[in-house]
TORMIVEX-459434 format. One line per 4 residues: number of its first residue (from 0); their letters; for each residue x, y, z of C-alpha. Coordinates in steps of 0.2 Angstrom, whole numbers, plus 5000, padded with zeros to 4 digits. Layout:
NUM	a	X Y Z; ...
! end
This chain:
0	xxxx	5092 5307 4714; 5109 5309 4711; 5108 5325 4702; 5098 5330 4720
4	xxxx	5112 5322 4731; 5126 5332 4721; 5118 5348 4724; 5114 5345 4744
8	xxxx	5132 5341 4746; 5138 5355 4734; 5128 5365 4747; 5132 5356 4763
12	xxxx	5153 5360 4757; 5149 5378 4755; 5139 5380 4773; 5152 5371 4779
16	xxxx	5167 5381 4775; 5157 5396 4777; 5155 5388 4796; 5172 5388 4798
20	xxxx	5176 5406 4795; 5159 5413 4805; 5158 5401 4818; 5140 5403 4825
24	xxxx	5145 5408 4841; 5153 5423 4833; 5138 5430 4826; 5131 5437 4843
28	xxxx	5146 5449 4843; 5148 5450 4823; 5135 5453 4810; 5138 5454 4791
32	xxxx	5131 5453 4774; 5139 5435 4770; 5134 5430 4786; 5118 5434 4782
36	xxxx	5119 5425 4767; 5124 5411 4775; 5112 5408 4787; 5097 5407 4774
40	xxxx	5109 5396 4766; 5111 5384 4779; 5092 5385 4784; 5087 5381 4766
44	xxxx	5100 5366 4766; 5092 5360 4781; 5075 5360 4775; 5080 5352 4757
48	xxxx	5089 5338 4770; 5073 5334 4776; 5064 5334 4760; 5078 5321 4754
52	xxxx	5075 5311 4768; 5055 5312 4768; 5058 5307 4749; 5071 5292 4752
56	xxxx	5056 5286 4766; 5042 5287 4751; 5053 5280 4738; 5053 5265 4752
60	xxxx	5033 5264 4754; 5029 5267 4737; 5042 5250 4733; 5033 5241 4748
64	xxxx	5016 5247 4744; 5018 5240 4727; 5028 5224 4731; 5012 5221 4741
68	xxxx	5000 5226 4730; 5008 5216 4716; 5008 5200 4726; 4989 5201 4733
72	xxxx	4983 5201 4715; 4994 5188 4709; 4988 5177 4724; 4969 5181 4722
76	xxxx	4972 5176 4702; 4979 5160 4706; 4968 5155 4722; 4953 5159 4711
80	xxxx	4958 5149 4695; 4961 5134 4706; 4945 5136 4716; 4936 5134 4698
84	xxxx	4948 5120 4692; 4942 5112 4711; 4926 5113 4707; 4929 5106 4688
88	xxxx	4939 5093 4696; 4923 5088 4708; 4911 5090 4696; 4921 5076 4683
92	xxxx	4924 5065 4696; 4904 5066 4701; 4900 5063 4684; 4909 5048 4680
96	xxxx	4903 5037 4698; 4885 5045 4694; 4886 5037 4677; 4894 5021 4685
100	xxxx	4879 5022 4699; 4866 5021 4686; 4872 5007 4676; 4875 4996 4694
104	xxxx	4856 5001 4694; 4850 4996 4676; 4859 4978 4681; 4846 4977 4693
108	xxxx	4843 4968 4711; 4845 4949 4704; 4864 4953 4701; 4863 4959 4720
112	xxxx	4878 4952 4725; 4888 4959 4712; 4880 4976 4716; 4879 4980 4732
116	xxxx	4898 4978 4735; 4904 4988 4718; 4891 5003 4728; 4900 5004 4743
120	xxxx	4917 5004 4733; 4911 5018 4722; 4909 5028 4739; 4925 5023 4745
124	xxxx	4932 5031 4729; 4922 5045 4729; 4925 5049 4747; 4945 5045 4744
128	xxxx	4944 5056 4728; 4937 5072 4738; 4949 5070 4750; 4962 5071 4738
132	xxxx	4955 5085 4727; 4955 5096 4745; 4972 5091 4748; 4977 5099 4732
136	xxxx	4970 5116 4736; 4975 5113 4755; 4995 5112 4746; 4992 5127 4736
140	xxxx	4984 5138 4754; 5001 5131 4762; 5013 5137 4748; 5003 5153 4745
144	xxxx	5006 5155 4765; 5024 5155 4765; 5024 5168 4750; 5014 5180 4760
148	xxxx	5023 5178 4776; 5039 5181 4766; 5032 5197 4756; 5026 5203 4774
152	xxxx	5043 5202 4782; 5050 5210 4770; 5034 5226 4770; 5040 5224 4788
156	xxxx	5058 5229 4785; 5055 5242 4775; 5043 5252 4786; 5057 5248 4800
160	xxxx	5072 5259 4789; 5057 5272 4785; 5055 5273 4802; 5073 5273 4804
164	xxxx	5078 5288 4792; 5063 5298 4799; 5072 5296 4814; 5088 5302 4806
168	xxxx	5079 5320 4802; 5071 5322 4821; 5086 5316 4830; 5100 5327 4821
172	xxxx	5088 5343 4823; 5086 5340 4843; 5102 5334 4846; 5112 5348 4836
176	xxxx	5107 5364 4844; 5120 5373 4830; 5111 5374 4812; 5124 5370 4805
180	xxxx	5130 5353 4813; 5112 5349 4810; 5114 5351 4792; 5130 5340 4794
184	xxxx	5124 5326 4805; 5111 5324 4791; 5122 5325 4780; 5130 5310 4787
188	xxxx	5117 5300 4785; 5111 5304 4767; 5124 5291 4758; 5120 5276 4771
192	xxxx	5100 5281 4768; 5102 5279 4748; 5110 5265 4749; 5098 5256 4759
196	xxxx	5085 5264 4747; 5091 5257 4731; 5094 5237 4741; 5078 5239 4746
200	xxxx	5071 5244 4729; 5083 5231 4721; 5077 5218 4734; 5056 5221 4729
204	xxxx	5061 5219 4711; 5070 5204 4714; 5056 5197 4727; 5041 5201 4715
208	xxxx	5049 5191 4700; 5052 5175 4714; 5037 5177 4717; 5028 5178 4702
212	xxxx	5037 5163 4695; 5033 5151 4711; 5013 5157 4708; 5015 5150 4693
216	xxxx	5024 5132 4698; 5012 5135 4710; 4996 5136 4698; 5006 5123 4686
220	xxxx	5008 5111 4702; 4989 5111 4708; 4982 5109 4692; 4992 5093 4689
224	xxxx	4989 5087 4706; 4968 5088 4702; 4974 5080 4683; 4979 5067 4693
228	xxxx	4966 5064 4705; 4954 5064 4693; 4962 5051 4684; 4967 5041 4697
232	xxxx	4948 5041 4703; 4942 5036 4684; 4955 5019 4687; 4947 5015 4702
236	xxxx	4929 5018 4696; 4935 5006 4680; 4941 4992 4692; 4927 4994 4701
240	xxxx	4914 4989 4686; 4926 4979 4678; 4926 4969 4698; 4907 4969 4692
244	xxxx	4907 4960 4676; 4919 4947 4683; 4906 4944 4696; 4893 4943 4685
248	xxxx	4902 4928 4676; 4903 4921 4690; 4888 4907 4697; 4878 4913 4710
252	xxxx	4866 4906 4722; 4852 4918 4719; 4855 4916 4701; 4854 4896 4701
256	xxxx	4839 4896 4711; 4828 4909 4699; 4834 4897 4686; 4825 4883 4693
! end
């Protein structure tokens, strides 16, 4: 890129002080061999000028393009290892109140008063503990939201300065009836337009690292949040037998009457 720069202002220098010997205007009234060679000169210029700035433009897409790309599939690996770790999650937490369910059951209906209760507490936890598990992947959705929305404003950005160095190439050609003040109003424009090439393709490396280090805080943070639910539901499923075998100590009417 630089090597390219070099020679287009090499050219541009040349076309120019050739400009200012051979004005244009002159050559109605004065034709010569440099000034033949300077005309193909300037043309070529011109269109290597556009093929800079059509290249700057690409260099932007191609960073945007990629920035995106790199963030969708990080995103899609993370939403889809938690969805199964959601589903792990459940499925733990079913397992252990199924397994607390049936023994409730084997105690049978004389113990009903112990029993009954401890059931509609293990659907308080389970109902609590579901909650919680979607509340987990619900954070994760939020968070993977913000990331987007940033990654999208800054696509947006970048298709506005390509739009905007396009515009540099169509505006100097119908503004500038001379050839050669095209080439320099291009020209002009050439250092500003690499520079804002090389922040944004700074700025993509930069954002793709961020995000790939928040996706995995992100992945780190959810599955420590199902951990935890899973083991907070496993406490309350314990306190809810051990409630039961308290009761069960306990004298009951039902019990003193079937022992008569």
């Amino acid at each position: 890129m630089k090597f390219l720069l070099l020679v287009v202002c090499c050219q541009a220098v040349a076309s120019l002080s050739e400009a200012r010997t051979y004005p244009i205007g002159d050559l109605v009234h004065l034709r010569s061999p440099s000034d033949d060679f300077r005309i193909p000169l300037t043309e070529g210029l011109l269109e290597e000028l556009k093929k800079l700035l059509d290249f700057l433009s690409k260099a932007i897409m191609d960073a945007v393009h990629e920035l995106k790309q790199s963030v969708d599939k990080l995103i899609n690996e993370v939403t889809q290892k938690t969805e199964e770790l959601l589903q792990l999650a459940n499925g733990s937490i079913d397992e252990y109140l199924q397994e607390a369910k049936q023994n409730l059951t084997a105690l049978g209906s004389q113990v009903a008063d112990c029993v009954v209760p401890a059931t509609a507490e293990l659907e308080k936890v389970a109902a609590h503990s579901y909650e919680n598990t979607k509340k987990c992947y619900n954070d994760l959705v939020t968070r993977v939201k913000i990331m987007t929305d940033n990654v999208e404003e800054h696509v947006k950005y970048g298709i506005e300065k390509v739009e905007e160095i396009e515009h540099i190439g169509k505006e100097c050609v119908a503004e500038n009836p001379g050839l050669v003040d095209k080439v320099k109003c291009i020209l002009d424009h050439v250092g500003e337009s690499t520079t804002i090439v090389q922040e944004i393709i700074k700025d993509v490396g930069q954002l793709t690292s961020e995000t790939s280090r928040e996706i995995v805080s992100l992945s780190n943070d959810t599955r420590g949040c199902l951990l935890d639910v899973v083991r907070m539901s496993r406490n309350e499923v314990d306190k809810v037998m051990s409630d039961v075998m308290q009761c069960l100590k306990e004298p009951h009417p039902a019990s003193t009457e079937l022992n008569e």
